[in-house]
C-alpha positions in Angstrom: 120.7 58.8 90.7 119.5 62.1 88.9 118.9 65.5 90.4 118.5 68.8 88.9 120.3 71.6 90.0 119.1 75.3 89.6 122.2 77.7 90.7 120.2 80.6 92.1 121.3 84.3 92.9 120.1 83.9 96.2 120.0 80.1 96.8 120.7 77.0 94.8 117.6 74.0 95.0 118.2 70.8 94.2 115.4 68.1 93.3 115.9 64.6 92.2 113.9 61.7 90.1 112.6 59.3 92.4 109.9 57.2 90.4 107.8 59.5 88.7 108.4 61.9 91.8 110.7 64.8 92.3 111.5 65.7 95.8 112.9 68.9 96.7 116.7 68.2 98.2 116.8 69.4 101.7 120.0 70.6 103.6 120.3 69.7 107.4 116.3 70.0 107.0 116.3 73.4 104.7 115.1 73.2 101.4 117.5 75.5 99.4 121.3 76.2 99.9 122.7 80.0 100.1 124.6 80.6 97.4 127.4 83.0 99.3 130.6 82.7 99.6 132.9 84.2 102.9 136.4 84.6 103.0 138.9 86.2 105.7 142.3 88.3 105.1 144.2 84.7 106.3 142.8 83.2 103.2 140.5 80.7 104.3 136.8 80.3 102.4 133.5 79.4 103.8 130.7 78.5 100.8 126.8 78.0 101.0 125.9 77.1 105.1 129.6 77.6 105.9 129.0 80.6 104.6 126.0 81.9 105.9 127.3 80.7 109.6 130.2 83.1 109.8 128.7 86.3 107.5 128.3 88.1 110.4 131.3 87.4 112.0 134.0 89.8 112.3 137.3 89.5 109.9 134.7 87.7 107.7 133.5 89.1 104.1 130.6 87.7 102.0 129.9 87.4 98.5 126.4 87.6 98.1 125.1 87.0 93.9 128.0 85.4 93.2 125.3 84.1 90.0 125.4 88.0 88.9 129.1 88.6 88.7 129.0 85.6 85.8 127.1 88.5 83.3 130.5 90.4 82.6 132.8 87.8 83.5 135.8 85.8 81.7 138.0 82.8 82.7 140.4 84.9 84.1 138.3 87.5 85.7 139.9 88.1 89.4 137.3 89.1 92.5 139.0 90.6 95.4 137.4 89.1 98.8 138.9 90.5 102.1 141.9 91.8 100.9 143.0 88.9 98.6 142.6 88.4 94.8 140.6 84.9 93.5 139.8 83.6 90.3 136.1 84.1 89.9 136.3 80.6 88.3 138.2 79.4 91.2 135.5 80.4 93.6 132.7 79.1 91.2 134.4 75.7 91.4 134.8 75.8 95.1 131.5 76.9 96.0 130.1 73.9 93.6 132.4 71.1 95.1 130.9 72.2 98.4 127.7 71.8 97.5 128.3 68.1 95.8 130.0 67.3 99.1 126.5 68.4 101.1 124.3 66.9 98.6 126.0 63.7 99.7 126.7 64.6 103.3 124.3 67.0 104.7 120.9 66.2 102.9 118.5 63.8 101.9 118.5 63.0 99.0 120.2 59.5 100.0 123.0 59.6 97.6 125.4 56.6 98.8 129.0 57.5 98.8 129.7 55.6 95.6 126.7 56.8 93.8 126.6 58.2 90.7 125.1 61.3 90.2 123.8 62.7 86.3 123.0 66.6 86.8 120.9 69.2 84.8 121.5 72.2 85.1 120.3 75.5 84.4 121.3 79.3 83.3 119.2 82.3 82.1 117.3 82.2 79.2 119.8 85.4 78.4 122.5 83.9 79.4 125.9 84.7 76.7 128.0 81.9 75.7 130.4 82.8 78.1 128.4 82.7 81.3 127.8 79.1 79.9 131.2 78.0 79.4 131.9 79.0 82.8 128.8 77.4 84.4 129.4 74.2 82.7 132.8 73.8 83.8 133.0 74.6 87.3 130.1 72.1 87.6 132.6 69.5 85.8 135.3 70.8 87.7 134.1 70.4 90.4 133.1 66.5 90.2 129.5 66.9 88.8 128.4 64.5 85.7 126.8 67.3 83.6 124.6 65.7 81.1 122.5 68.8 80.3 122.0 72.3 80.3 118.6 74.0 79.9 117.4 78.0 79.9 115.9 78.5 83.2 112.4 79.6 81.9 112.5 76.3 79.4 113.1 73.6 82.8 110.3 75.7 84.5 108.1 75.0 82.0 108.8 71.5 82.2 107.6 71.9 85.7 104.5 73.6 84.6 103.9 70.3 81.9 104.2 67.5 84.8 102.1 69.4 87.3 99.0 71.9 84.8 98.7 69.3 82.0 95.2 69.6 81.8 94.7 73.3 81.2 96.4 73.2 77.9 94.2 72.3 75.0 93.7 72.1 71.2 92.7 75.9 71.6 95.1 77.2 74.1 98.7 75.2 73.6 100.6 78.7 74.3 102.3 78.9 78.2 104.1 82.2 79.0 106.9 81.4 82.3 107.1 84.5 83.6 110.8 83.8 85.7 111.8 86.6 87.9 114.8 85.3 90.0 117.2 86.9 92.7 119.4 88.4 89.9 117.9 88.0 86.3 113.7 88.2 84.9 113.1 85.4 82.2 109.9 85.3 80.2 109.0 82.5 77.7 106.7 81.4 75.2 106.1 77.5 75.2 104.0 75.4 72.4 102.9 72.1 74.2 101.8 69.5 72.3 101.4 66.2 73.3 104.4 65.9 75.1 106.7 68.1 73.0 107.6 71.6 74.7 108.4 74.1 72.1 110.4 76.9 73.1 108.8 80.0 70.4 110.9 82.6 72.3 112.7 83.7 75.3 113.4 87.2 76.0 115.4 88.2 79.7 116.6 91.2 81.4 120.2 90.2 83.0 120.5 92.3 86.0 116.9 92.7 87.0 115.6 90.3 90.1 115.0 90.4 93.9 118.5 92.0 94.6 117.2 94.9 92.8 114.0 95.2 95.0 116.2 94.9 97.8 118.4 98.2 96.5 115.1 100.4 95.7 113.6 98.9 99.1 116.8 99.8 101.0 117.2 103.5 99.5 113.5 104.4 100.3 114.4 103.4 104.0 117.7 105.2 103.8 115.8 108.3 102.7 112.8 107.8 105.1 115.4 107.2 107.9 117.8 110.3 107.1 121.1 108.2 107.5 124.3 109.6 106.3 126.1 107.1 103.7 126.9 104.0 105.2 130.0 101.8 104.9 130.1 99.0 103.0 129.6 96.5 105.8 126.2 98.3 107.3 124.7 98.5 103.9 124.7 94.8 103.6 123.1 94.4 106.8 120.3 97.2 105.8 119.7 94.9 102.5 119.8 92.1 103.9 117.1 93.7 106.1 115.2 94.5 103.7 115.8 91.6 101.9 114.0 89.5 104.6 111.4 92.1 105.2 110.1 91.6 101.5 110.1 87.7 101.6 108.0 88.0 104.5 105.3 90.7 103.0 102.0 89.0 101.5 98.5 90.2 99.8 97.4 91.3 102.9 99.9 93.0 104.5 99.2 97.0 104.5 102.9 98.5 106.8 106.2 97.8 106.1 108.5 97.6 108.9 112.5 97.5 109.2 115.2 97.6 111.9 118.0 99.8 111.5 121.2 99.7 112.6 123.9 102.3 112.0 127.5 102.3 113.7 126.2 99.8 115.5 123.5 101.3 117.3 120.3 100.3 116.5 117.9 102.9 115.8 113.9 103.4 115.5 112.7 100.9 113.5 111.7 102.4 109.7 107.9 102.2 109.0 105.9 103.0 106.0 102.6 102.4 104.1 102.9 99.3 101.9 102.2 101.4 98.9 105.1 103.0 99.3 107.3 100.1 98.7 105.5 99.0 95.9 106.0 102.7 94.5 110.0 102.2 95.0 109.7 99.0 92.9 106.9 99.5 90.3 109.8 100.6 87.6 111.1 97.0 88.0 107.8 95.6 87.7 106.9 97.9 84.3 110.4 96.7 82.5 109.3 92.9 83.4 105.4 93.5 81.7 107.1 95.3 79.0 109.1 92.5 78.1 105.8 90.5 78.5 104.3 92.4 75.5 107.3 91.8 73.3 107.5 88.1 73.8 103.7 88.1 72.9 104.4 90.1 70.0 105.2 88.1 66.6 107.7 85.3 68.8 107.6 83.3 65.3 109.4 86.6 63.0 106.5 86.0 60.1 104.1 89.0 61.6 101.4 86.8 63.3 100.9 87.9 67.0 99.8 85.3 69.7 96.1 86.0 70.3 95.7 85.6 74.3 92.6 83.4 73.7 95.5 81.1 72.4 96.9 81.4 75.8 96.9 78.5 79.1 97.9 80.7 81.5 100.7 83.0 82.7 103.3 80.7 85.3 104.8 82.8 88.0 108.1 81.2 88.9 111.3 82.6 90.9 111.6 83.6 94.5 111.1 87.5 93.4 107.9 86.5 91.6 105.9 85.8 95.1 106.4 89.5 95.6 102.9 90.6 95.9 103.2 93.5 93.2 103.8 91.3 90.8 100.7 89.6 90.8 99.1 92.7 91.0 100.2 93.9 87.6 99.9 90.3 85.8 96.3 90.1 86.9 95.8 93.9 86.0 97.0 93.2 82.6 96.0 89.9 81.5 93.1 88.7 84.1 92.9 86.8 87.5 92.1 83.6 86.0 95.1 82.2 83.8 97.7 83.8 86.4 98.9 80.5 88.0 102.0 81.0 90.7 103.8 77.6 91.0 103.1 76.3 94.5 106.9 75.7 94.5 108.0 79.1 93.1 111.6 78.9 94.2 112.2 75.4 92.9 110.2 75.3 89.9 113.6 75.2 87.8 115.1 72.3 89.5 112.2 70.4 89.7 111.8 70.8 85.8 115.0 70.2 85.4 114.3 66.5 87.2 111.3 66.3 84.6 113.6 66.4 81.7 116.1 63.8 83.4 113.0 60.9 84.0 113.5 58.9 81.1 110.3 57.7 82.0 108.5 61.2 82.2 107.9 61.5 78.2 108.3 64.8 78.1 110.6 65.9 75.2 112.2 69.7 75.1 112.4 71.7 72.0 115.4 74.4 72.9 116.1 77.3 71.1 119.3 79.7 70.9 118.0 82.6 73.3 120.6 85.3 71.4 121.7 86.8 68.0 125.1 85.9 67.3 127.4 87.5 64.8 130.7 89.3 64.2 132.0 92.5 63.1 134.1 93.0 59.9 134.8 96.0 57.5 132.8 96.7 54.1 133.6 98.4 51.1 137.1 97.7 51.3 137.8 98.7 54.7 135.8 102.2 54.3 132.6 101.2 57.1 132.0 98.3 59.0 129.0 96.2 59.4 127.8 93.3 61.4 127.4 90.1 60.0 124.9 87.6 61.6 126.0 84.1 62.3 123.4 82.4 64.0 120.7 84.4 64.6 118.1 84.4 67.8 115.5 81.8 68.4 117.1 79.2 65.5 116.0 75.5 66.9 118.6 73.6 68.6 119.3 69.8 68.5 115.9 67.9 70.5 118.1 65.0 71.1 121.0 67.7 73.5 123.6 65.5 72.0 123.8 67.0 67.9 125.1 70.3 67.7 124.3 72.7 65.9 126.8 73.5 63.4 127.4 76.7 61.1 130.0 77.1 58.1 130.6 80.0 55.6 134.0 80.1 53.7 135.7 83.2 51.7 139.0 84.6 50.6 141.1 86.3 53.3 142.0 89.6 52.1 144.7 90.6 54.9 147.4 88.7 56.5 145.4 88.1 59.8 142.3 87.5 60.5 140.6 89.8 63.1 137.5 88.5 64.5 135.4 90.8 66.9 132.5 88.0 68.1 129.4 90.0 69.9 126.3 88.4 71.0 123.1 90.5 71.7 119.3 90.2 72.7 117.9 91.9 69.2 118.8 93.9 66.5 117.7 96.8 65.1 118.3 97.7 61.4 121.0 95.0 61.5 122.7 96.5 64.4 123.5 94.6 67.3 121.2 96.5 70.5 119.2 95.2 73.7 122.2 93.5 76.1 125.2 93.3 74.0 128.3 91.1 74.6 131.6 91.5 73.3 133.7 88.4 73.0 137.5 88.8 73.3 139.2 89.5 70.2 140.1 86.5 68.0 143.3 86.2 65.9 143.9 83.8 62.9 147.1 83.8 60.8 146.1 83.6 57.0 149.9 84.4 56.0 151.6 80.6 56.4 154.7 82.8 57.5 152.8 84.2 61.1 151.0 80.4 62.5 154.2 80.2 64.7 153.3 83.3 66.1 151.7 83.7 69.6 150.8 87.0 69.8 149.2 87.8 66.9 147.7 91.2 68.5 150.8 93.1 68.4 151.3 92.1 64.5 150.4 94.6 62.1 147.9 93.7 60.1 147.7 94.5 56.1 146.0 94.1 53.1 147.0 91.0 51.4 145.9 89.8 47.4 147.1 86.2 48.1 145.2 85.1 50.4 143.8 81.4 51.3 140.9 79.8 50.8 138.8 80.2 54.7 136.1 77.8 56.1 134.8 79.3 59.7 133.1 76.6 61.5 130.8 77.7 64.2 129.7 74.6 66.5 126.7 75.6 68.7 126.4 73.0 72.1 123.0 71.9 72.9 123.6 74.1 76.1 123.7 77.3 73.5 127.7 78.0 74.3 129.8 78.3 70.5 132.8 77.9 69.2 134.6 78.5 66.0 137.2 76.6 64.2 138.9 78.2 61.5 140.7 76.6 58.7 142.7 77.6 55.6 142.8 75.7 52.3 144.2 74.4 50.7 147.1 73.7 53.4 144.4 72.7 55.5 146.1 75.0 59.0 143.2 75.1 61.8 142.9 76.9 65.1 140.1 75.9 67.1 138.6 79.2 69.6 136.3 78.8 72.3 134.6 81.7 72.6 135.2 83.6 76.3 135.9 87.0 78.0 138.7 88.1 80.0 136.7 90.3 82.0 138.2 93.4 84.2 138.7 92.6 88.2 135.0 92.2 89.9 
């Protein structure tokens, strides 16, 4: 059995291959599966249903976006949850086992208890090679046979391939997935031809989705309502509120109407004009068409734009993108008649990821690394410092996802250690890294023979050194777009190999 798997901010879908089909995995009859997470001060956890079931409950606490936290995280990057500390990864894993014990258990799909089960999965187009990592091995971790890993935007577009085939043409080959999710916005360009989907160019935003609606949402009502600040527990019910208040608003609807509760009385309910929630959320909306424009804008670096006649259409995918403002401003800017919204907007990622599973689909991806990736080191003998690019943004990646991609540059050490400070980012600008900007963990190599039985090679001084090795970095990119680096010294030929990760602060 195959299924796709799209780990959502909000919920997690599921669809499998079933003969040229690809059914959307239901839960005890509900078609996506919460991604929360619930713990009490005794120590016990609750994840997904579980979860949901006791939120409310008191001595309960929930992690809601658990999806978001992975942006800034590490390996060893510690959430604290009603009074007790957790590895994030721990959690991760947990909340994944529980959801390949219901996809066996609780749902549809018909797995058999000895079935195996190959998984795509997905991440933001933005997504750093650390948030990768991380996803890739709490799915292992936690029992899943990960054969792939796509951007989220690319799998939708797969979607968009099996189901709108038709409306591309000689003259219009371009699709732009327009991916605004619980916790991230995705847009990419996509080249179909035939049955080859070329990624140009993906651009994202990585804390810009439906949670943020819910904030601007919840502060207009918090305003409107004249509540002093609420605690931490009543402002999750007031967006969660909200939250379920904005799902449920459509083209027509003209008042917006909430239920408030504070100290546990429930108040007059909060009313407005519709207008005025789309006011509180048109910023959002503007950075998502602004990004638009740039991925329009010379995606191929050689200073030809994408004329829109080249165009098929604009797909709307993501639970956030049914928000009727957003087809508002699409259609204001680029027309009403190559707008399409995916009749399955919140599991247009899974189901593409199904698409690329069906050997028997034809469909073939071209993936692309979605981020510039470089490192620091000094210049002009240690007077400035400058950034060197390593692999840079948009370079094609493997077709077959098994080939890496694979990067080597050598040198002559000229100090006794080698300090590498890693940094991916969205763009740069004047060879400066800029846009969202990760910093990996600092690496340390020991060129001096005398220091490679040292452990911590951070509290070493580091000096100027004349007799240094030959150095071959090796920079092995996965087809999932997660790197590593081995470096080696000749010729005595000593090798460490790093994995690049961050050891984020407590969440």
């Amino acid at each position: 059995m195959r299924v796709g798997i799209d780990f959502g901010t909000t919920h997690t879908v599921a669809a499998i291959v079933d003969r040229g089909n690809y059914p959307v995995v239901a839960f005890d009859g509900v078609d996506a599966w919460p991604s929360l997470i619930a713990a009490n001060a005794a120590g016990d956890l609750r994840f997904g249903p579980d979860a949901a079931a006791v939120r409310h409950e008191p001595g309960w606490q929930k992690l809601r976006s658990v999806k978001r936290l992975l942006n800034d995280a590490g390996p060893r990057t510690q959430v604290t949850l009603a009074g007790r500390s957790y590895a994030l990864a721990d959690l991760l894993t947990g909340f994944l086992a529980q959801l390949r014990h219901d996809l066996y258990h609780r749902s549809n799909a018909g797995f058999g208890p000895d079935d195996p089960v190959e998984t795509a999965i997905s991440v933001p187009a933005n997504a750093t090679s650390a948030q990768r990592f991380l996803t890739l091995d709490a799915f292992a971790a936690a029992g899943f046979d990960v054969v792939a890993l796509l951007n989220e935007p690319s799998a939708a577009g797969l979607e968009y391939a099996h189901r709108y085939r038709s409306t591309i043409t000689a003259k219009r080959e371009y699709v732009l997935i327009y991916d605004l999710g619980g916790g991230t916005f995705d847009a990419s360009l996509l080249k179909m031809a035939g049955h080859v989907n070329e990624v140009v160019v993906s651009e994202g935003i990585q804390r810009l989705g439906g949670d943020d609606f819910d904030e601007a949402i919840a502060q207009l009502v918090l305003a409107g309502c004249e509540l002093p600040p609420l605690d931490s527990a009543g402002y999750e019910l007031l967006l969660e509120e909200c939250a379920a208040r904005k799902e449920a608003v459509g083209p027509q609807t003209r008042r917006f109407l909430a239920d408030v509760t504070f100290d546990g009385i429930e108040r007059a309910p909060f009313s407005c004009g519709i207008d005025d929630v789309y006011a509180a959320c048109a910023p959002l909306v503007a950075e998502t068409a602004g990004l638009l424009s740039r991925v329009l804008r010379d995606p191929a670096g050689d200073g030809r734009d994408v004329p829109w006649s080249e165009v098929a259409g604009i797909y709307v995918v993501g639970g956030a993108g049914s928000f009727p403002l957003v087809a508002r401003m699409l259609r204001s800017n680029f027309g009403d008649k190559r707008v399409k919204r995916s009749p399955h907007p919140f599991a247009a990622t899974a189901i593409g990821l199904a698409v690329f599973l069906d050997i028997n689909s034809g469909f073939v991806l071209s993936e692309r690394f979605s981020r510039h990736f470089g490192v620091f080191r000094e210049a002009r003998a240690g007077a400035d410092v400058v950034f060197d690019p390593i692999v840079p943004k948009d370079v094609p990646l493997p077709v077959d996802g098994h080939t890496p991609l694979v990067v080597s540059r050598t040198y002559r050490a000229a100090h006794n250690i080698g300090h590498f400070r890693f940094v991916e980012c969205s763009r740069l600008v004047d060879g400066r890294p800029d846009g969202d900007v990760t910093p990996y963990d600092p690496v340390f190599f020991p060129f001096d023979p005398a220091l490679h039985d040292r452990d911590n090679l951070g509290h070493q001084p580091i000096d100027r050194w004349s007799e240094g090795p030959d150095v071959e970095e090796r920079y092995v990119v996965a087809p999932g777009g997660a790197v590593e680096v081995t470096v080696t010294t000749q010729p005595a030929g000593f090798q460490r190999t790093f994995r690049l990760t961050r050891a984020a602060a407590r969440l």
